[in-house]
N, CA and C atoms as an extended XYZ file, in Angstrom:
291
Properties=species:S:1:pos:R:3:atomname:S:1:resname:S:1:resid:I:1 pbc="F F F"
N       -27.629       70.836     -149.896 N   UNK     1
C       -27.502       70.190     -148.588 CA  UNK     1
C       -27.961       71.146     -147.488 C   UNK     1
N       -28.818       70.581     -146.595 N   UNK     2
C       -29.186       71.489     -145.351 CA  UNK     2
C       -28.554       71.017     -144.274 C   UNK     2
N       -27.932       71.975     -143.536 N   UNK     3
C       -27.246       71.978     -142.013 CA  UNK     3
C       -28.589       72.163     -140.811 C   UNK     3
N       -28.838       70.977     -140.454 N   UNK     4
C       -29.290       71.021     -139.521 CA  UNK     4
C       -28.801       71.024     -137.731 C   UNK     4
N       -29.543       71.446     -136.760 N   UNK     5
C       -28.665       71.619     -135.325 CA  UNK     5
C       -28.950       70.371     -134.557 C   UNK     5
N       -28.786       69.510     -134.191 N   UNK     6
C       -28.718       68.540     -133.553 CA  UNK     6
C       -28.429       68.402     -131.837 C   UNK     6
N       -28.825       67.571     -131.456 N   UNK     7
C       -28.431       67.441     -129.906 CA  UNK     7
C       -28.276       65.912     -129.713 C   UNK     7
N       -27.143       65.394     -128.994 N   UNK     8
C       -26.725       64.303     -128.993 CA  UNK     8
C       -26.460       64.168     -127.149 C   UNK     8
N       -26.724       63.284     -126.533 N   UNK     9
C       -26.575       63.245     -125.141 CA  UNK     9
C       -26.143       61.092     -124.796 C   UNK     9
N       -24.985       61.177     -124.434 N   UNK    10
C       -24.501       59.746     -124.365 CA  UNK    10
C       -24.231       59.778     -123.230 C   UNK    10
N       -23.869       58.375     -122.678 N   UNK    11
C       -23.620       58.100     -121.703 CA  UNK    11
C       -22.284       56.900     -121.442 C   UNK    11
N       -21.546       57.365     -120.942 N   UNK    12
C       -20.029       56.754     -120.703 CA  UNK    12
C       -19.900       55.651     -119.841 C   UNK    12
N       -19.395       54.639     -120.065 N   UNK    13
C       -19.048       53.766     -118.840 CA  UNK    13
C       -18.334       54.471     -117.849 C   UNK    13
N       -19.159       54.604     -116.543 N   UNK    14
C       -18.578       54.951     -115.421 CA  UNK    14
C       -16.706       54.849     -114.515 C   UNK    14
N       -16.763       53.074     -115.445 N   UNK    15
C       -15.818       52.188     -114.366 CA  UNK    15
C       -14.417       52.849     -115.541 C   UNK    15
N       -14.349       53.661     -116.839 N   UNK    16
C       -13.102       54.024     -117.359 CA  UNK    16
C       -12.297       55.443     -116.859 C   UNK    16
N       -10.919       55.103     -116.817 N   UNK    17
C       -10.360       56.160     -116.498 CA  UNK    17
C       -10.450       57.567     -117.032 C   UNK    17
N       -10.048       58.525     -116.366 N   UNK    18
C       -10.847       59.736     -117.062 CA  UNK    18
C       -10.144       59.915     -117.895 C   UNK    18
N        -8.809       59.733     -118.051 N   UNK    19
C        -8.128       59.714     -119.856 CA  UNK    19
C        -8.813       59.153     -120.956 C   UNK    19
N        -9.782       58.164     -120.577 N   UNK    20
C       -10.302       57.474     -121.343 CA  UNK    20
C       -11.515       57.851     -121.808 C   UNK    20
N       -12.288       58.377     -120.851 N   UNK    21
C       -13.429       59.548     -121.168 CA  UNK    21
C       -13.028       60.589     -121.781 C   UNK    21
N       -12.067       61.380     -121.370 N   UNK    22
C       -11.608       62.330     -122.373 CA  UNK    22
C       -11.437       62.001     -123.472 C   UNK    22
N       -11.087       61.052     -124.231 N   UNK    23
C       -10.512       60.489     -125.666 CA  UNK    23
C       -11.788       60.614     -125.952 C   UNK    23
N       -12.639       59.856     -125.238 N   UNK    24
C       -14.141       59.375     -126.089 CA  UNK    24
C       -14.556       60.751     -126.472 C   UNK    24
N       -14.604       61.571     -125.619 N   UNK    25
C       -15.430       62.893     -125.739 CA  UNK    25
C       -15.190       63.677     -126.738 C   UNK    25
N       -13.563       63.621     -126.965 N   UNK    26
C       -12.412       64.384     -128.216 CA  UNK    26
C       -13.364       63.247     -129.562 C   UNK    26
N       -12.965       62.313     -129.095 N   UNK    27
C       -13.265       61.668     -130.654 CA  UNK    27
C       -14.338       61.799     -131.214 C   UNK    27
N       -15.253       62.085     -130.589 N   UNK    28
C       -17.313       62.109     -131.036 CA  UNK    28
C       -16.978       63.547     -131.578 C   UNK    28
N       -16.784       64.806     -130.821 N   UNK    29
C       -16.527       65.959     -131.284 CA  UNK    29
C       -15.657       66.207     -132.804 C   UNK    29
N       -14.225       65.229     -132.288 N   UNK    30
C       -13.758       65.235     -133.853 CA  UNK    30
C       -14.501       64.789     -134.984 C   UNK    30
N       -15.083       63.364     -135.069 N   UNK    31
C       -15.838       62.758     -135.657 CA  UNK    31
C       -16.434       63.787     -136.646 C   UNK    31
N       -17.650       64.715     -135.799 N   UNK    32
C       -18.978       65.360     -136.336 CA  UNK    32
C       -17.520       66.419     -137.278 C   UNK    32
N       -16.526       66.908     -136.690 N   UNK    33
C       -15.765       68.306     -137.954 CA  UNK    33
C       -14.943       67.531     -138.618 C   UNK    33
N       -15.092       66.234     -138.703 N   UNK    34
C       -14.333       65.611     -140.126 CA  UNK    34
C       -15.487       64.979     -140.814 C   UNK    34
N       -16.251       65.359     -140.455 N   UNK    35
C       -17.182       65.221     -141.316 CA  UNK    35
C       -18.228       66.406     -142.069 C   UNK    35
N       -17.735       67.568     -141.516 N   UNK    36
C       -18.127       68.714     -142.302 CA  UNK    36
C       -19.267       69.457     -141.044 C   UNK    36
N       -19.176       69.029     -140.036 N   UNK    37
C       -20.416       69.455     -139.124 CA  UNK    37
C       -19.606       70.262     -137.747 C   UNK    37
N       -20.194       70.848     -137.106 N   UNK    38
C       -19.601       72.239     -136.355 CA  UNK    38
C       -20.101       72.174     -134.647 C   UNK    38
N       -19.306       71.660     -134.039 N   UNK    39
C       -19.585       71.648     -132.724 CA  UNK    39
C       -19.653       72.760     -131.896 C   UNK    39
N       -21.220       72.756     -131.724 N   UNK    40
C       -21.127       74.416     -130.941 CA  UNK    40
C       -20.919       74.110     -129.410 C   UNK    40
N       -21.347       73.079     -128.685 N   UNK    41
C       -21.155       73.423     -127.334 CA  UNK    41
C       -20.838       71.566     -126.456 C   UNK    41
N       -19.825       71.765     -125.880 N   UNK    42
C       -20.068       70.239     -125.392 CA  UNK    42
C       -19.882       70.715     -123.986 C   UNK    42
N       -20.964       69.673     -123.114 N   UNK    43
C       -21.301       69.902     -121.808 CA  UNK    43
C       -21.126       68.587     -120.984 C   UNK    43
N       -20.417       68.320     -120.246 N   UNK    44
C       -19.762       67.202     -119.441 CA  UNK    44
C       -20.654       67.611     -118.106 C   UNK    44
N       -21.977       66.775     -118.299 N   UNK    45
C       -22.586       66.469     -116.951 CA  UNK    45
C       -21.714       65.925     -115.883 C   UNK    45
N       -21.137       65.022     -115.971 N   UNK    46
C       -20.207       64.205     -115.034 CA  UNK    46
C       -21.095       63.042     -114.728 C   UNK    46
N       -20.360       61.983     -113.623 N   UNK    47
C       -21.657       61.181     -113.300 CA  UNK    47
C       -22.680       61.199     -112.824 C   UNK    47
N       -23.478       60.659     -113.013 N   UNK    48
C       -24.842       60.792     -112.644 CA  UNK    48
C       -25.472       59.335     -112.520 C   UNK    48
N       -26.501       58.990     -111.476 N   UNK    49
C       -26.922       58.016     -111.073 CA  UNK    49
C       -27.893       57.535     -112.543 C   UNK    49
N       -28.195       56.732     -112.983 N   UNK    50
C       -29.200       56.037     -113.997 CA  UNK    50
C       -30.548       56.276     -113.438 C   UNK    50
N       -31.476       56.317     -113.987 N   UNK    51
C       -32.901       56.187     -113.710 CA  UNK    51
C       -33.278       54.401     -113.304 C   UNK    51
N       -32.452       53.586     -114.139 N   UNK    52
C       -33.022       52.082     -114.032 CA  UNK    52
C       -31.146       51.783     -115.131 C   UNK    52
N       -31.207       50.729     -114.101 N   UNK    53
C       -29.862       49.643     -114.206 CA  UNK    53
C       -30.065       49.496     -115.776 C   UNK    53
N       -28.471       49.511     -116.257 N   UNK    54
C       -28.084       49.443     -117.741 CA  UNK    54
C       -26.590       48.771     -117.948 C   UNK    54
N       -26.755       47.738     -118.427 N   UNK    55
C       -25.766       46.589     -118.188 CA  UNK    55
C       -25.335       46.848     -117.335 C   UNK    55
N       -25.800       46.341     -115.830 N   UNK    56
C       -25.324       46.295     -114.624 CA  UNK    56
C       -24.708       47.651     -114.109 C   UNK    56
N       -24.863       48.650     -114.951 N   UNK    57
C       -24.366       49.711     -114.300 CA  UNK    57
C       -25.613       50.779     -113.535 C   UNK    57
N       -25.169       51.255     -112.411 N   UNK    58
C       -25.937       51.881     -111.620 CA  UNK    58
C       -25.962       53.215     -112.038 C   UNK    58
N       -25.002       53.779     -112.158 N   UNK    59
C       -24.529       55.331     -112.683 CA  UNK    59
C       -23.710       55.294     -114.101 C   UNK    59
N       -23.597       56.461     -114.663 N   UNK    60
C       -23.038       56.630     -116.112 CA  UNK    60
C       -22.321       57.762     -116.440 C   UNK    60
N       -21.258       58.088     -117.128 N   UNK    61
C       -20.917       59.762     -117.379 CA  UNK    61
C       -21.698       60.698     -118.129 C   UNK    61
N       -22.184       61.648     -117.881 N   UNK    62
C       -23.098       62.374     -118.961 CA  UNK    62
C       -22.511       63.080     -119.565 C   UNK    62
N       -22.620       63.276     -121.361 N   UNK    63
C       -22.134       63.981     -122.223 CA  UNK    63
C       -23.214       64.325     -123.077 C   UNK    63
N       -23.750       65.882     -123.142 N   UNK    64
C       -24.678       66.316     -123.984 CA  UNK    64
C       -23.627       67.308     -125.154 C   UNK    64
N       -23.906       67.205     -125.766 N   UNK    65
C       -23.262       67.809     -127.438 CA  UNK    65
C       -24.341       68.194     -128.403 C   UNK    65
N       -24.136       69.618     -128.719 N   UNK    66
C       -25.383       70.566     -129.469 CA  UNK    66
C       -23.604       70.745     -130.803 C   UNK    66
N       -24.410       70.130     -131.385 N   UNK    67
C       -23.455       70.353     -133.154 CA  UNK    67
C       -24.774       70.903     -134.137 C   UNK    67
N       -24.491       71.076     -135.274 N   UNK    68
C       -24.680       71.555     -136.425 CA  UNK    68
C       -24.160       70.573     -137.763 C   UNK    68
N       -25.169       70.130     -138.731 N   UNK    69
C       -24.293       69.193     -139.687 CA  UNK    69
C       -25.528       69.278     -140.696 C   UNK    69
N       -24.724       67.862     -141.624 N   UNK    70
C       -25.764       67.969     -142.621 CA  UNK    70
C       -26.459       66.271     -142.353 C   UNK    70
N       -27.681       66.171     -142.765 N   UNK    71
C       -28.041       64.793     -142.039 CA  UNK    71
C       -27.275       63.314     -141.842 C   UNK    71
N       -26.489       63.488     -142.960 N   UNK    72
C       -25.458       62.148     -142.489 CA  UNK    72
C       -24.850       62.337     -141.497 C   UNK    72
N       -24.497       63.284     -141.099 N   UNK    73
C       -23.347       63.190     -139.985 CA  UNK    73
C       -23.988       62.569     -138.399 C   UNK    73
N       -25.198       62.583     -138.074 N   UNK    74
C       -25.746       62.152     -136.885 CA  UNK    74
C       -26.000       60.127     -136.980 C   UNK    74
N       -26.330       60.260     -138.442 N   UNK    75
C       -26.027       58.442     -139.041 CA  UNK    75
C       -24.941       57.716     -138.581 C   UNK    75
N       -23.926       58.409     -139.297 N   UNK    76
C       -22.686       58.312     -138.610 CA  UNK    76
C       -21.888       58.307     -137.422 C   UNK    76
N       -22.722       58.975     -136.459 N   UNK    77
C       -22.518       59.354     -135.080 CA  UNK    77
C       -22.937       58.764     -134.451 C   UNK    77
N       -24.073       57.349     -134.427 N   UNK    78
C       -25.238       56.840     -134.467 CA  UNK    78
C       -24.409       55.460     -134.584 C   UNK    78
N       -23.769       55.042     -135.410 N   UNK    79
C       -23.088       53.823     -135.894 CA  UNK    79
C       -21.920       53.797     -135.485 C   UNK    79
N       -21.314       54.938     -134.944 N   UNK    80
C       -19.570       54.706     -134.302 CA  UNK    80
C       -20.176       54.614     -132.536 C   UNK    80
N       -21.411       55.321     -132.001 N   UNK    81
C       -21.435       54.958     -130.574 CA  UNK    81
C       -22.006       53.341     -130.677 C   UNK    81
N       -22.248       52.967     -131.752 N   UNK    82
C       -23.015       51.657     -131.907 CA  UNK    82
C       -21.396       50.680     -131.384 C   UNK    82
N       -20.806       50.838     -131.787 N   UNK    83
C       -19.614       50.054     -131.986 CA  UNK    83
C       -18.837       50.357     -131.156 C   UNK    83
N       -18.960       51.391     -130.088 N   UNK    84
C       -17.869       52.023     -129.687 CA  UNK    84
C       -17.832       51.295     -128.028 C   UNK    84
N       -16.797       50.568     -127.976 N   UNK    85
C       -16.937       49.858     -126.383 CA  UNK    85
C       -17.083       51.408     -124.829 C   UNK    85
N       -18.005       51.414     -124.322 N   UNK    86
C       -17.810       52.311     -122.716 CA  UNK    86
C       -18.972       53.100     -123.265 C   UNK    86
N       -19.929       52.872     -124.381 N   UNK    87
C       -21.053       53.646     -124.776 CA  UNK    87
C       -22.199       52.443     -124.112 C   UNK    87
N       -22.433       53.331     -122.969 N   UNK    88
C       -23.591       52.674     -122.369 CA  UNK    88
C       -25.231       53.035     -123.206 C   UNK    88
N       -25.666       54.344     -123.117 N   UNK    89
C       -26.427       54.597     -123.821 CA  UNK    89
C       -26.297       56.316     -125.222 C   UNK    89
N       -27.287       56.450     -125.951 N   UNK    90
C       -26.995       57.407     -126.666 CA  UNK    90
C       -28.387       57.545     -127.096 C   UNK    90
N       -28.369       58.833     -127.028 N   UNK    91
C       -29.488       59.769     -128.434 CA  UNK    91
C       -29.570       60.893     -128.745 C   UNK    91
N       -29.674       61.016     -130.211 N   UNK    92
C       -29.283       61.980     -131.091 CA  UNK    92
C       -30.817       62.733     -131.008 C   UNK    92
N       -30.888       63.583     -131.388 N   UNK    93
C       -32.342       64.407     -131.877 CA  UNK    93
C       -32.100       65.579     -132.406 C   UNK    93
N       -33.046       66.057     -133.831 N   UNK    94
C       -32.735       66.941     -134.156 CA  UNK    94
C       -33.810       68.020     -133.330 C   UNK    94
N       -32.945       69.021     -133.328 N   UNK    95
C       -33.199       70.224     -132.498 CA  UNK    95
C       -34.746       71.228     -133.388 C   UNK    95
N       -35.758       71.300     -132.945 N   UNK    96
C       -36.993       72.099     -133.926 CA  UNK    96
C       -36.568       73.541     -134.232 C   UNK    96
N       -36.969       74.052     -135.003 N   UNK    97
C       -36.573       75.615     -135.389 CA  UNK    97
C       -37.578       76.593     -134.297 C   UNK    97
């Protein structure tokens, strides 16, 4: 199995309380180390205006996350923001050597 470094950058529904952003943020982080992958750095842009309207929202919370895993784990990470209600947008990319 190869550990690759990843970069993941989502975007939060604006209109939730910040307890509620916090959970989200804990849970994506937990997510990737129960699944065997190693969160090196999470960076809370805060809000930030959108480039172009996204389900009616004007602005979004920014969350960029640089982990480490083995390729399932970004699949996985990929399919819980899929499902996950206050996930406005998301993308994963793996990081080049």
């Amino acid at each position: 199995m190869t550990v690759r470094k990843y970069e993941a950058l989502y975007i939060i529904n604006p209109t939730l309380e910040e307890e509620a952003i916090k959970g989200l943020v804990e849970r994506f982080s937990n997510l990737i180390v129960e699944q065997g992958g190693q969160v090196e750095k999470v960076d809370e842009w805060g809000k930030r205006r959108l480039a172009y309207e996204i389900q009616d929202f004007k602005e979004g919370y920014y969350v960029l996350m640089n982990f480490s895993a083995e390729p399932s784990v970004p699949q996985e990470l990929e399919r819980v923001f899929k499902i996950t209600d206050g996930i406005i947008r998301y993308l994963i990319v793996k990081e080049e050597k």
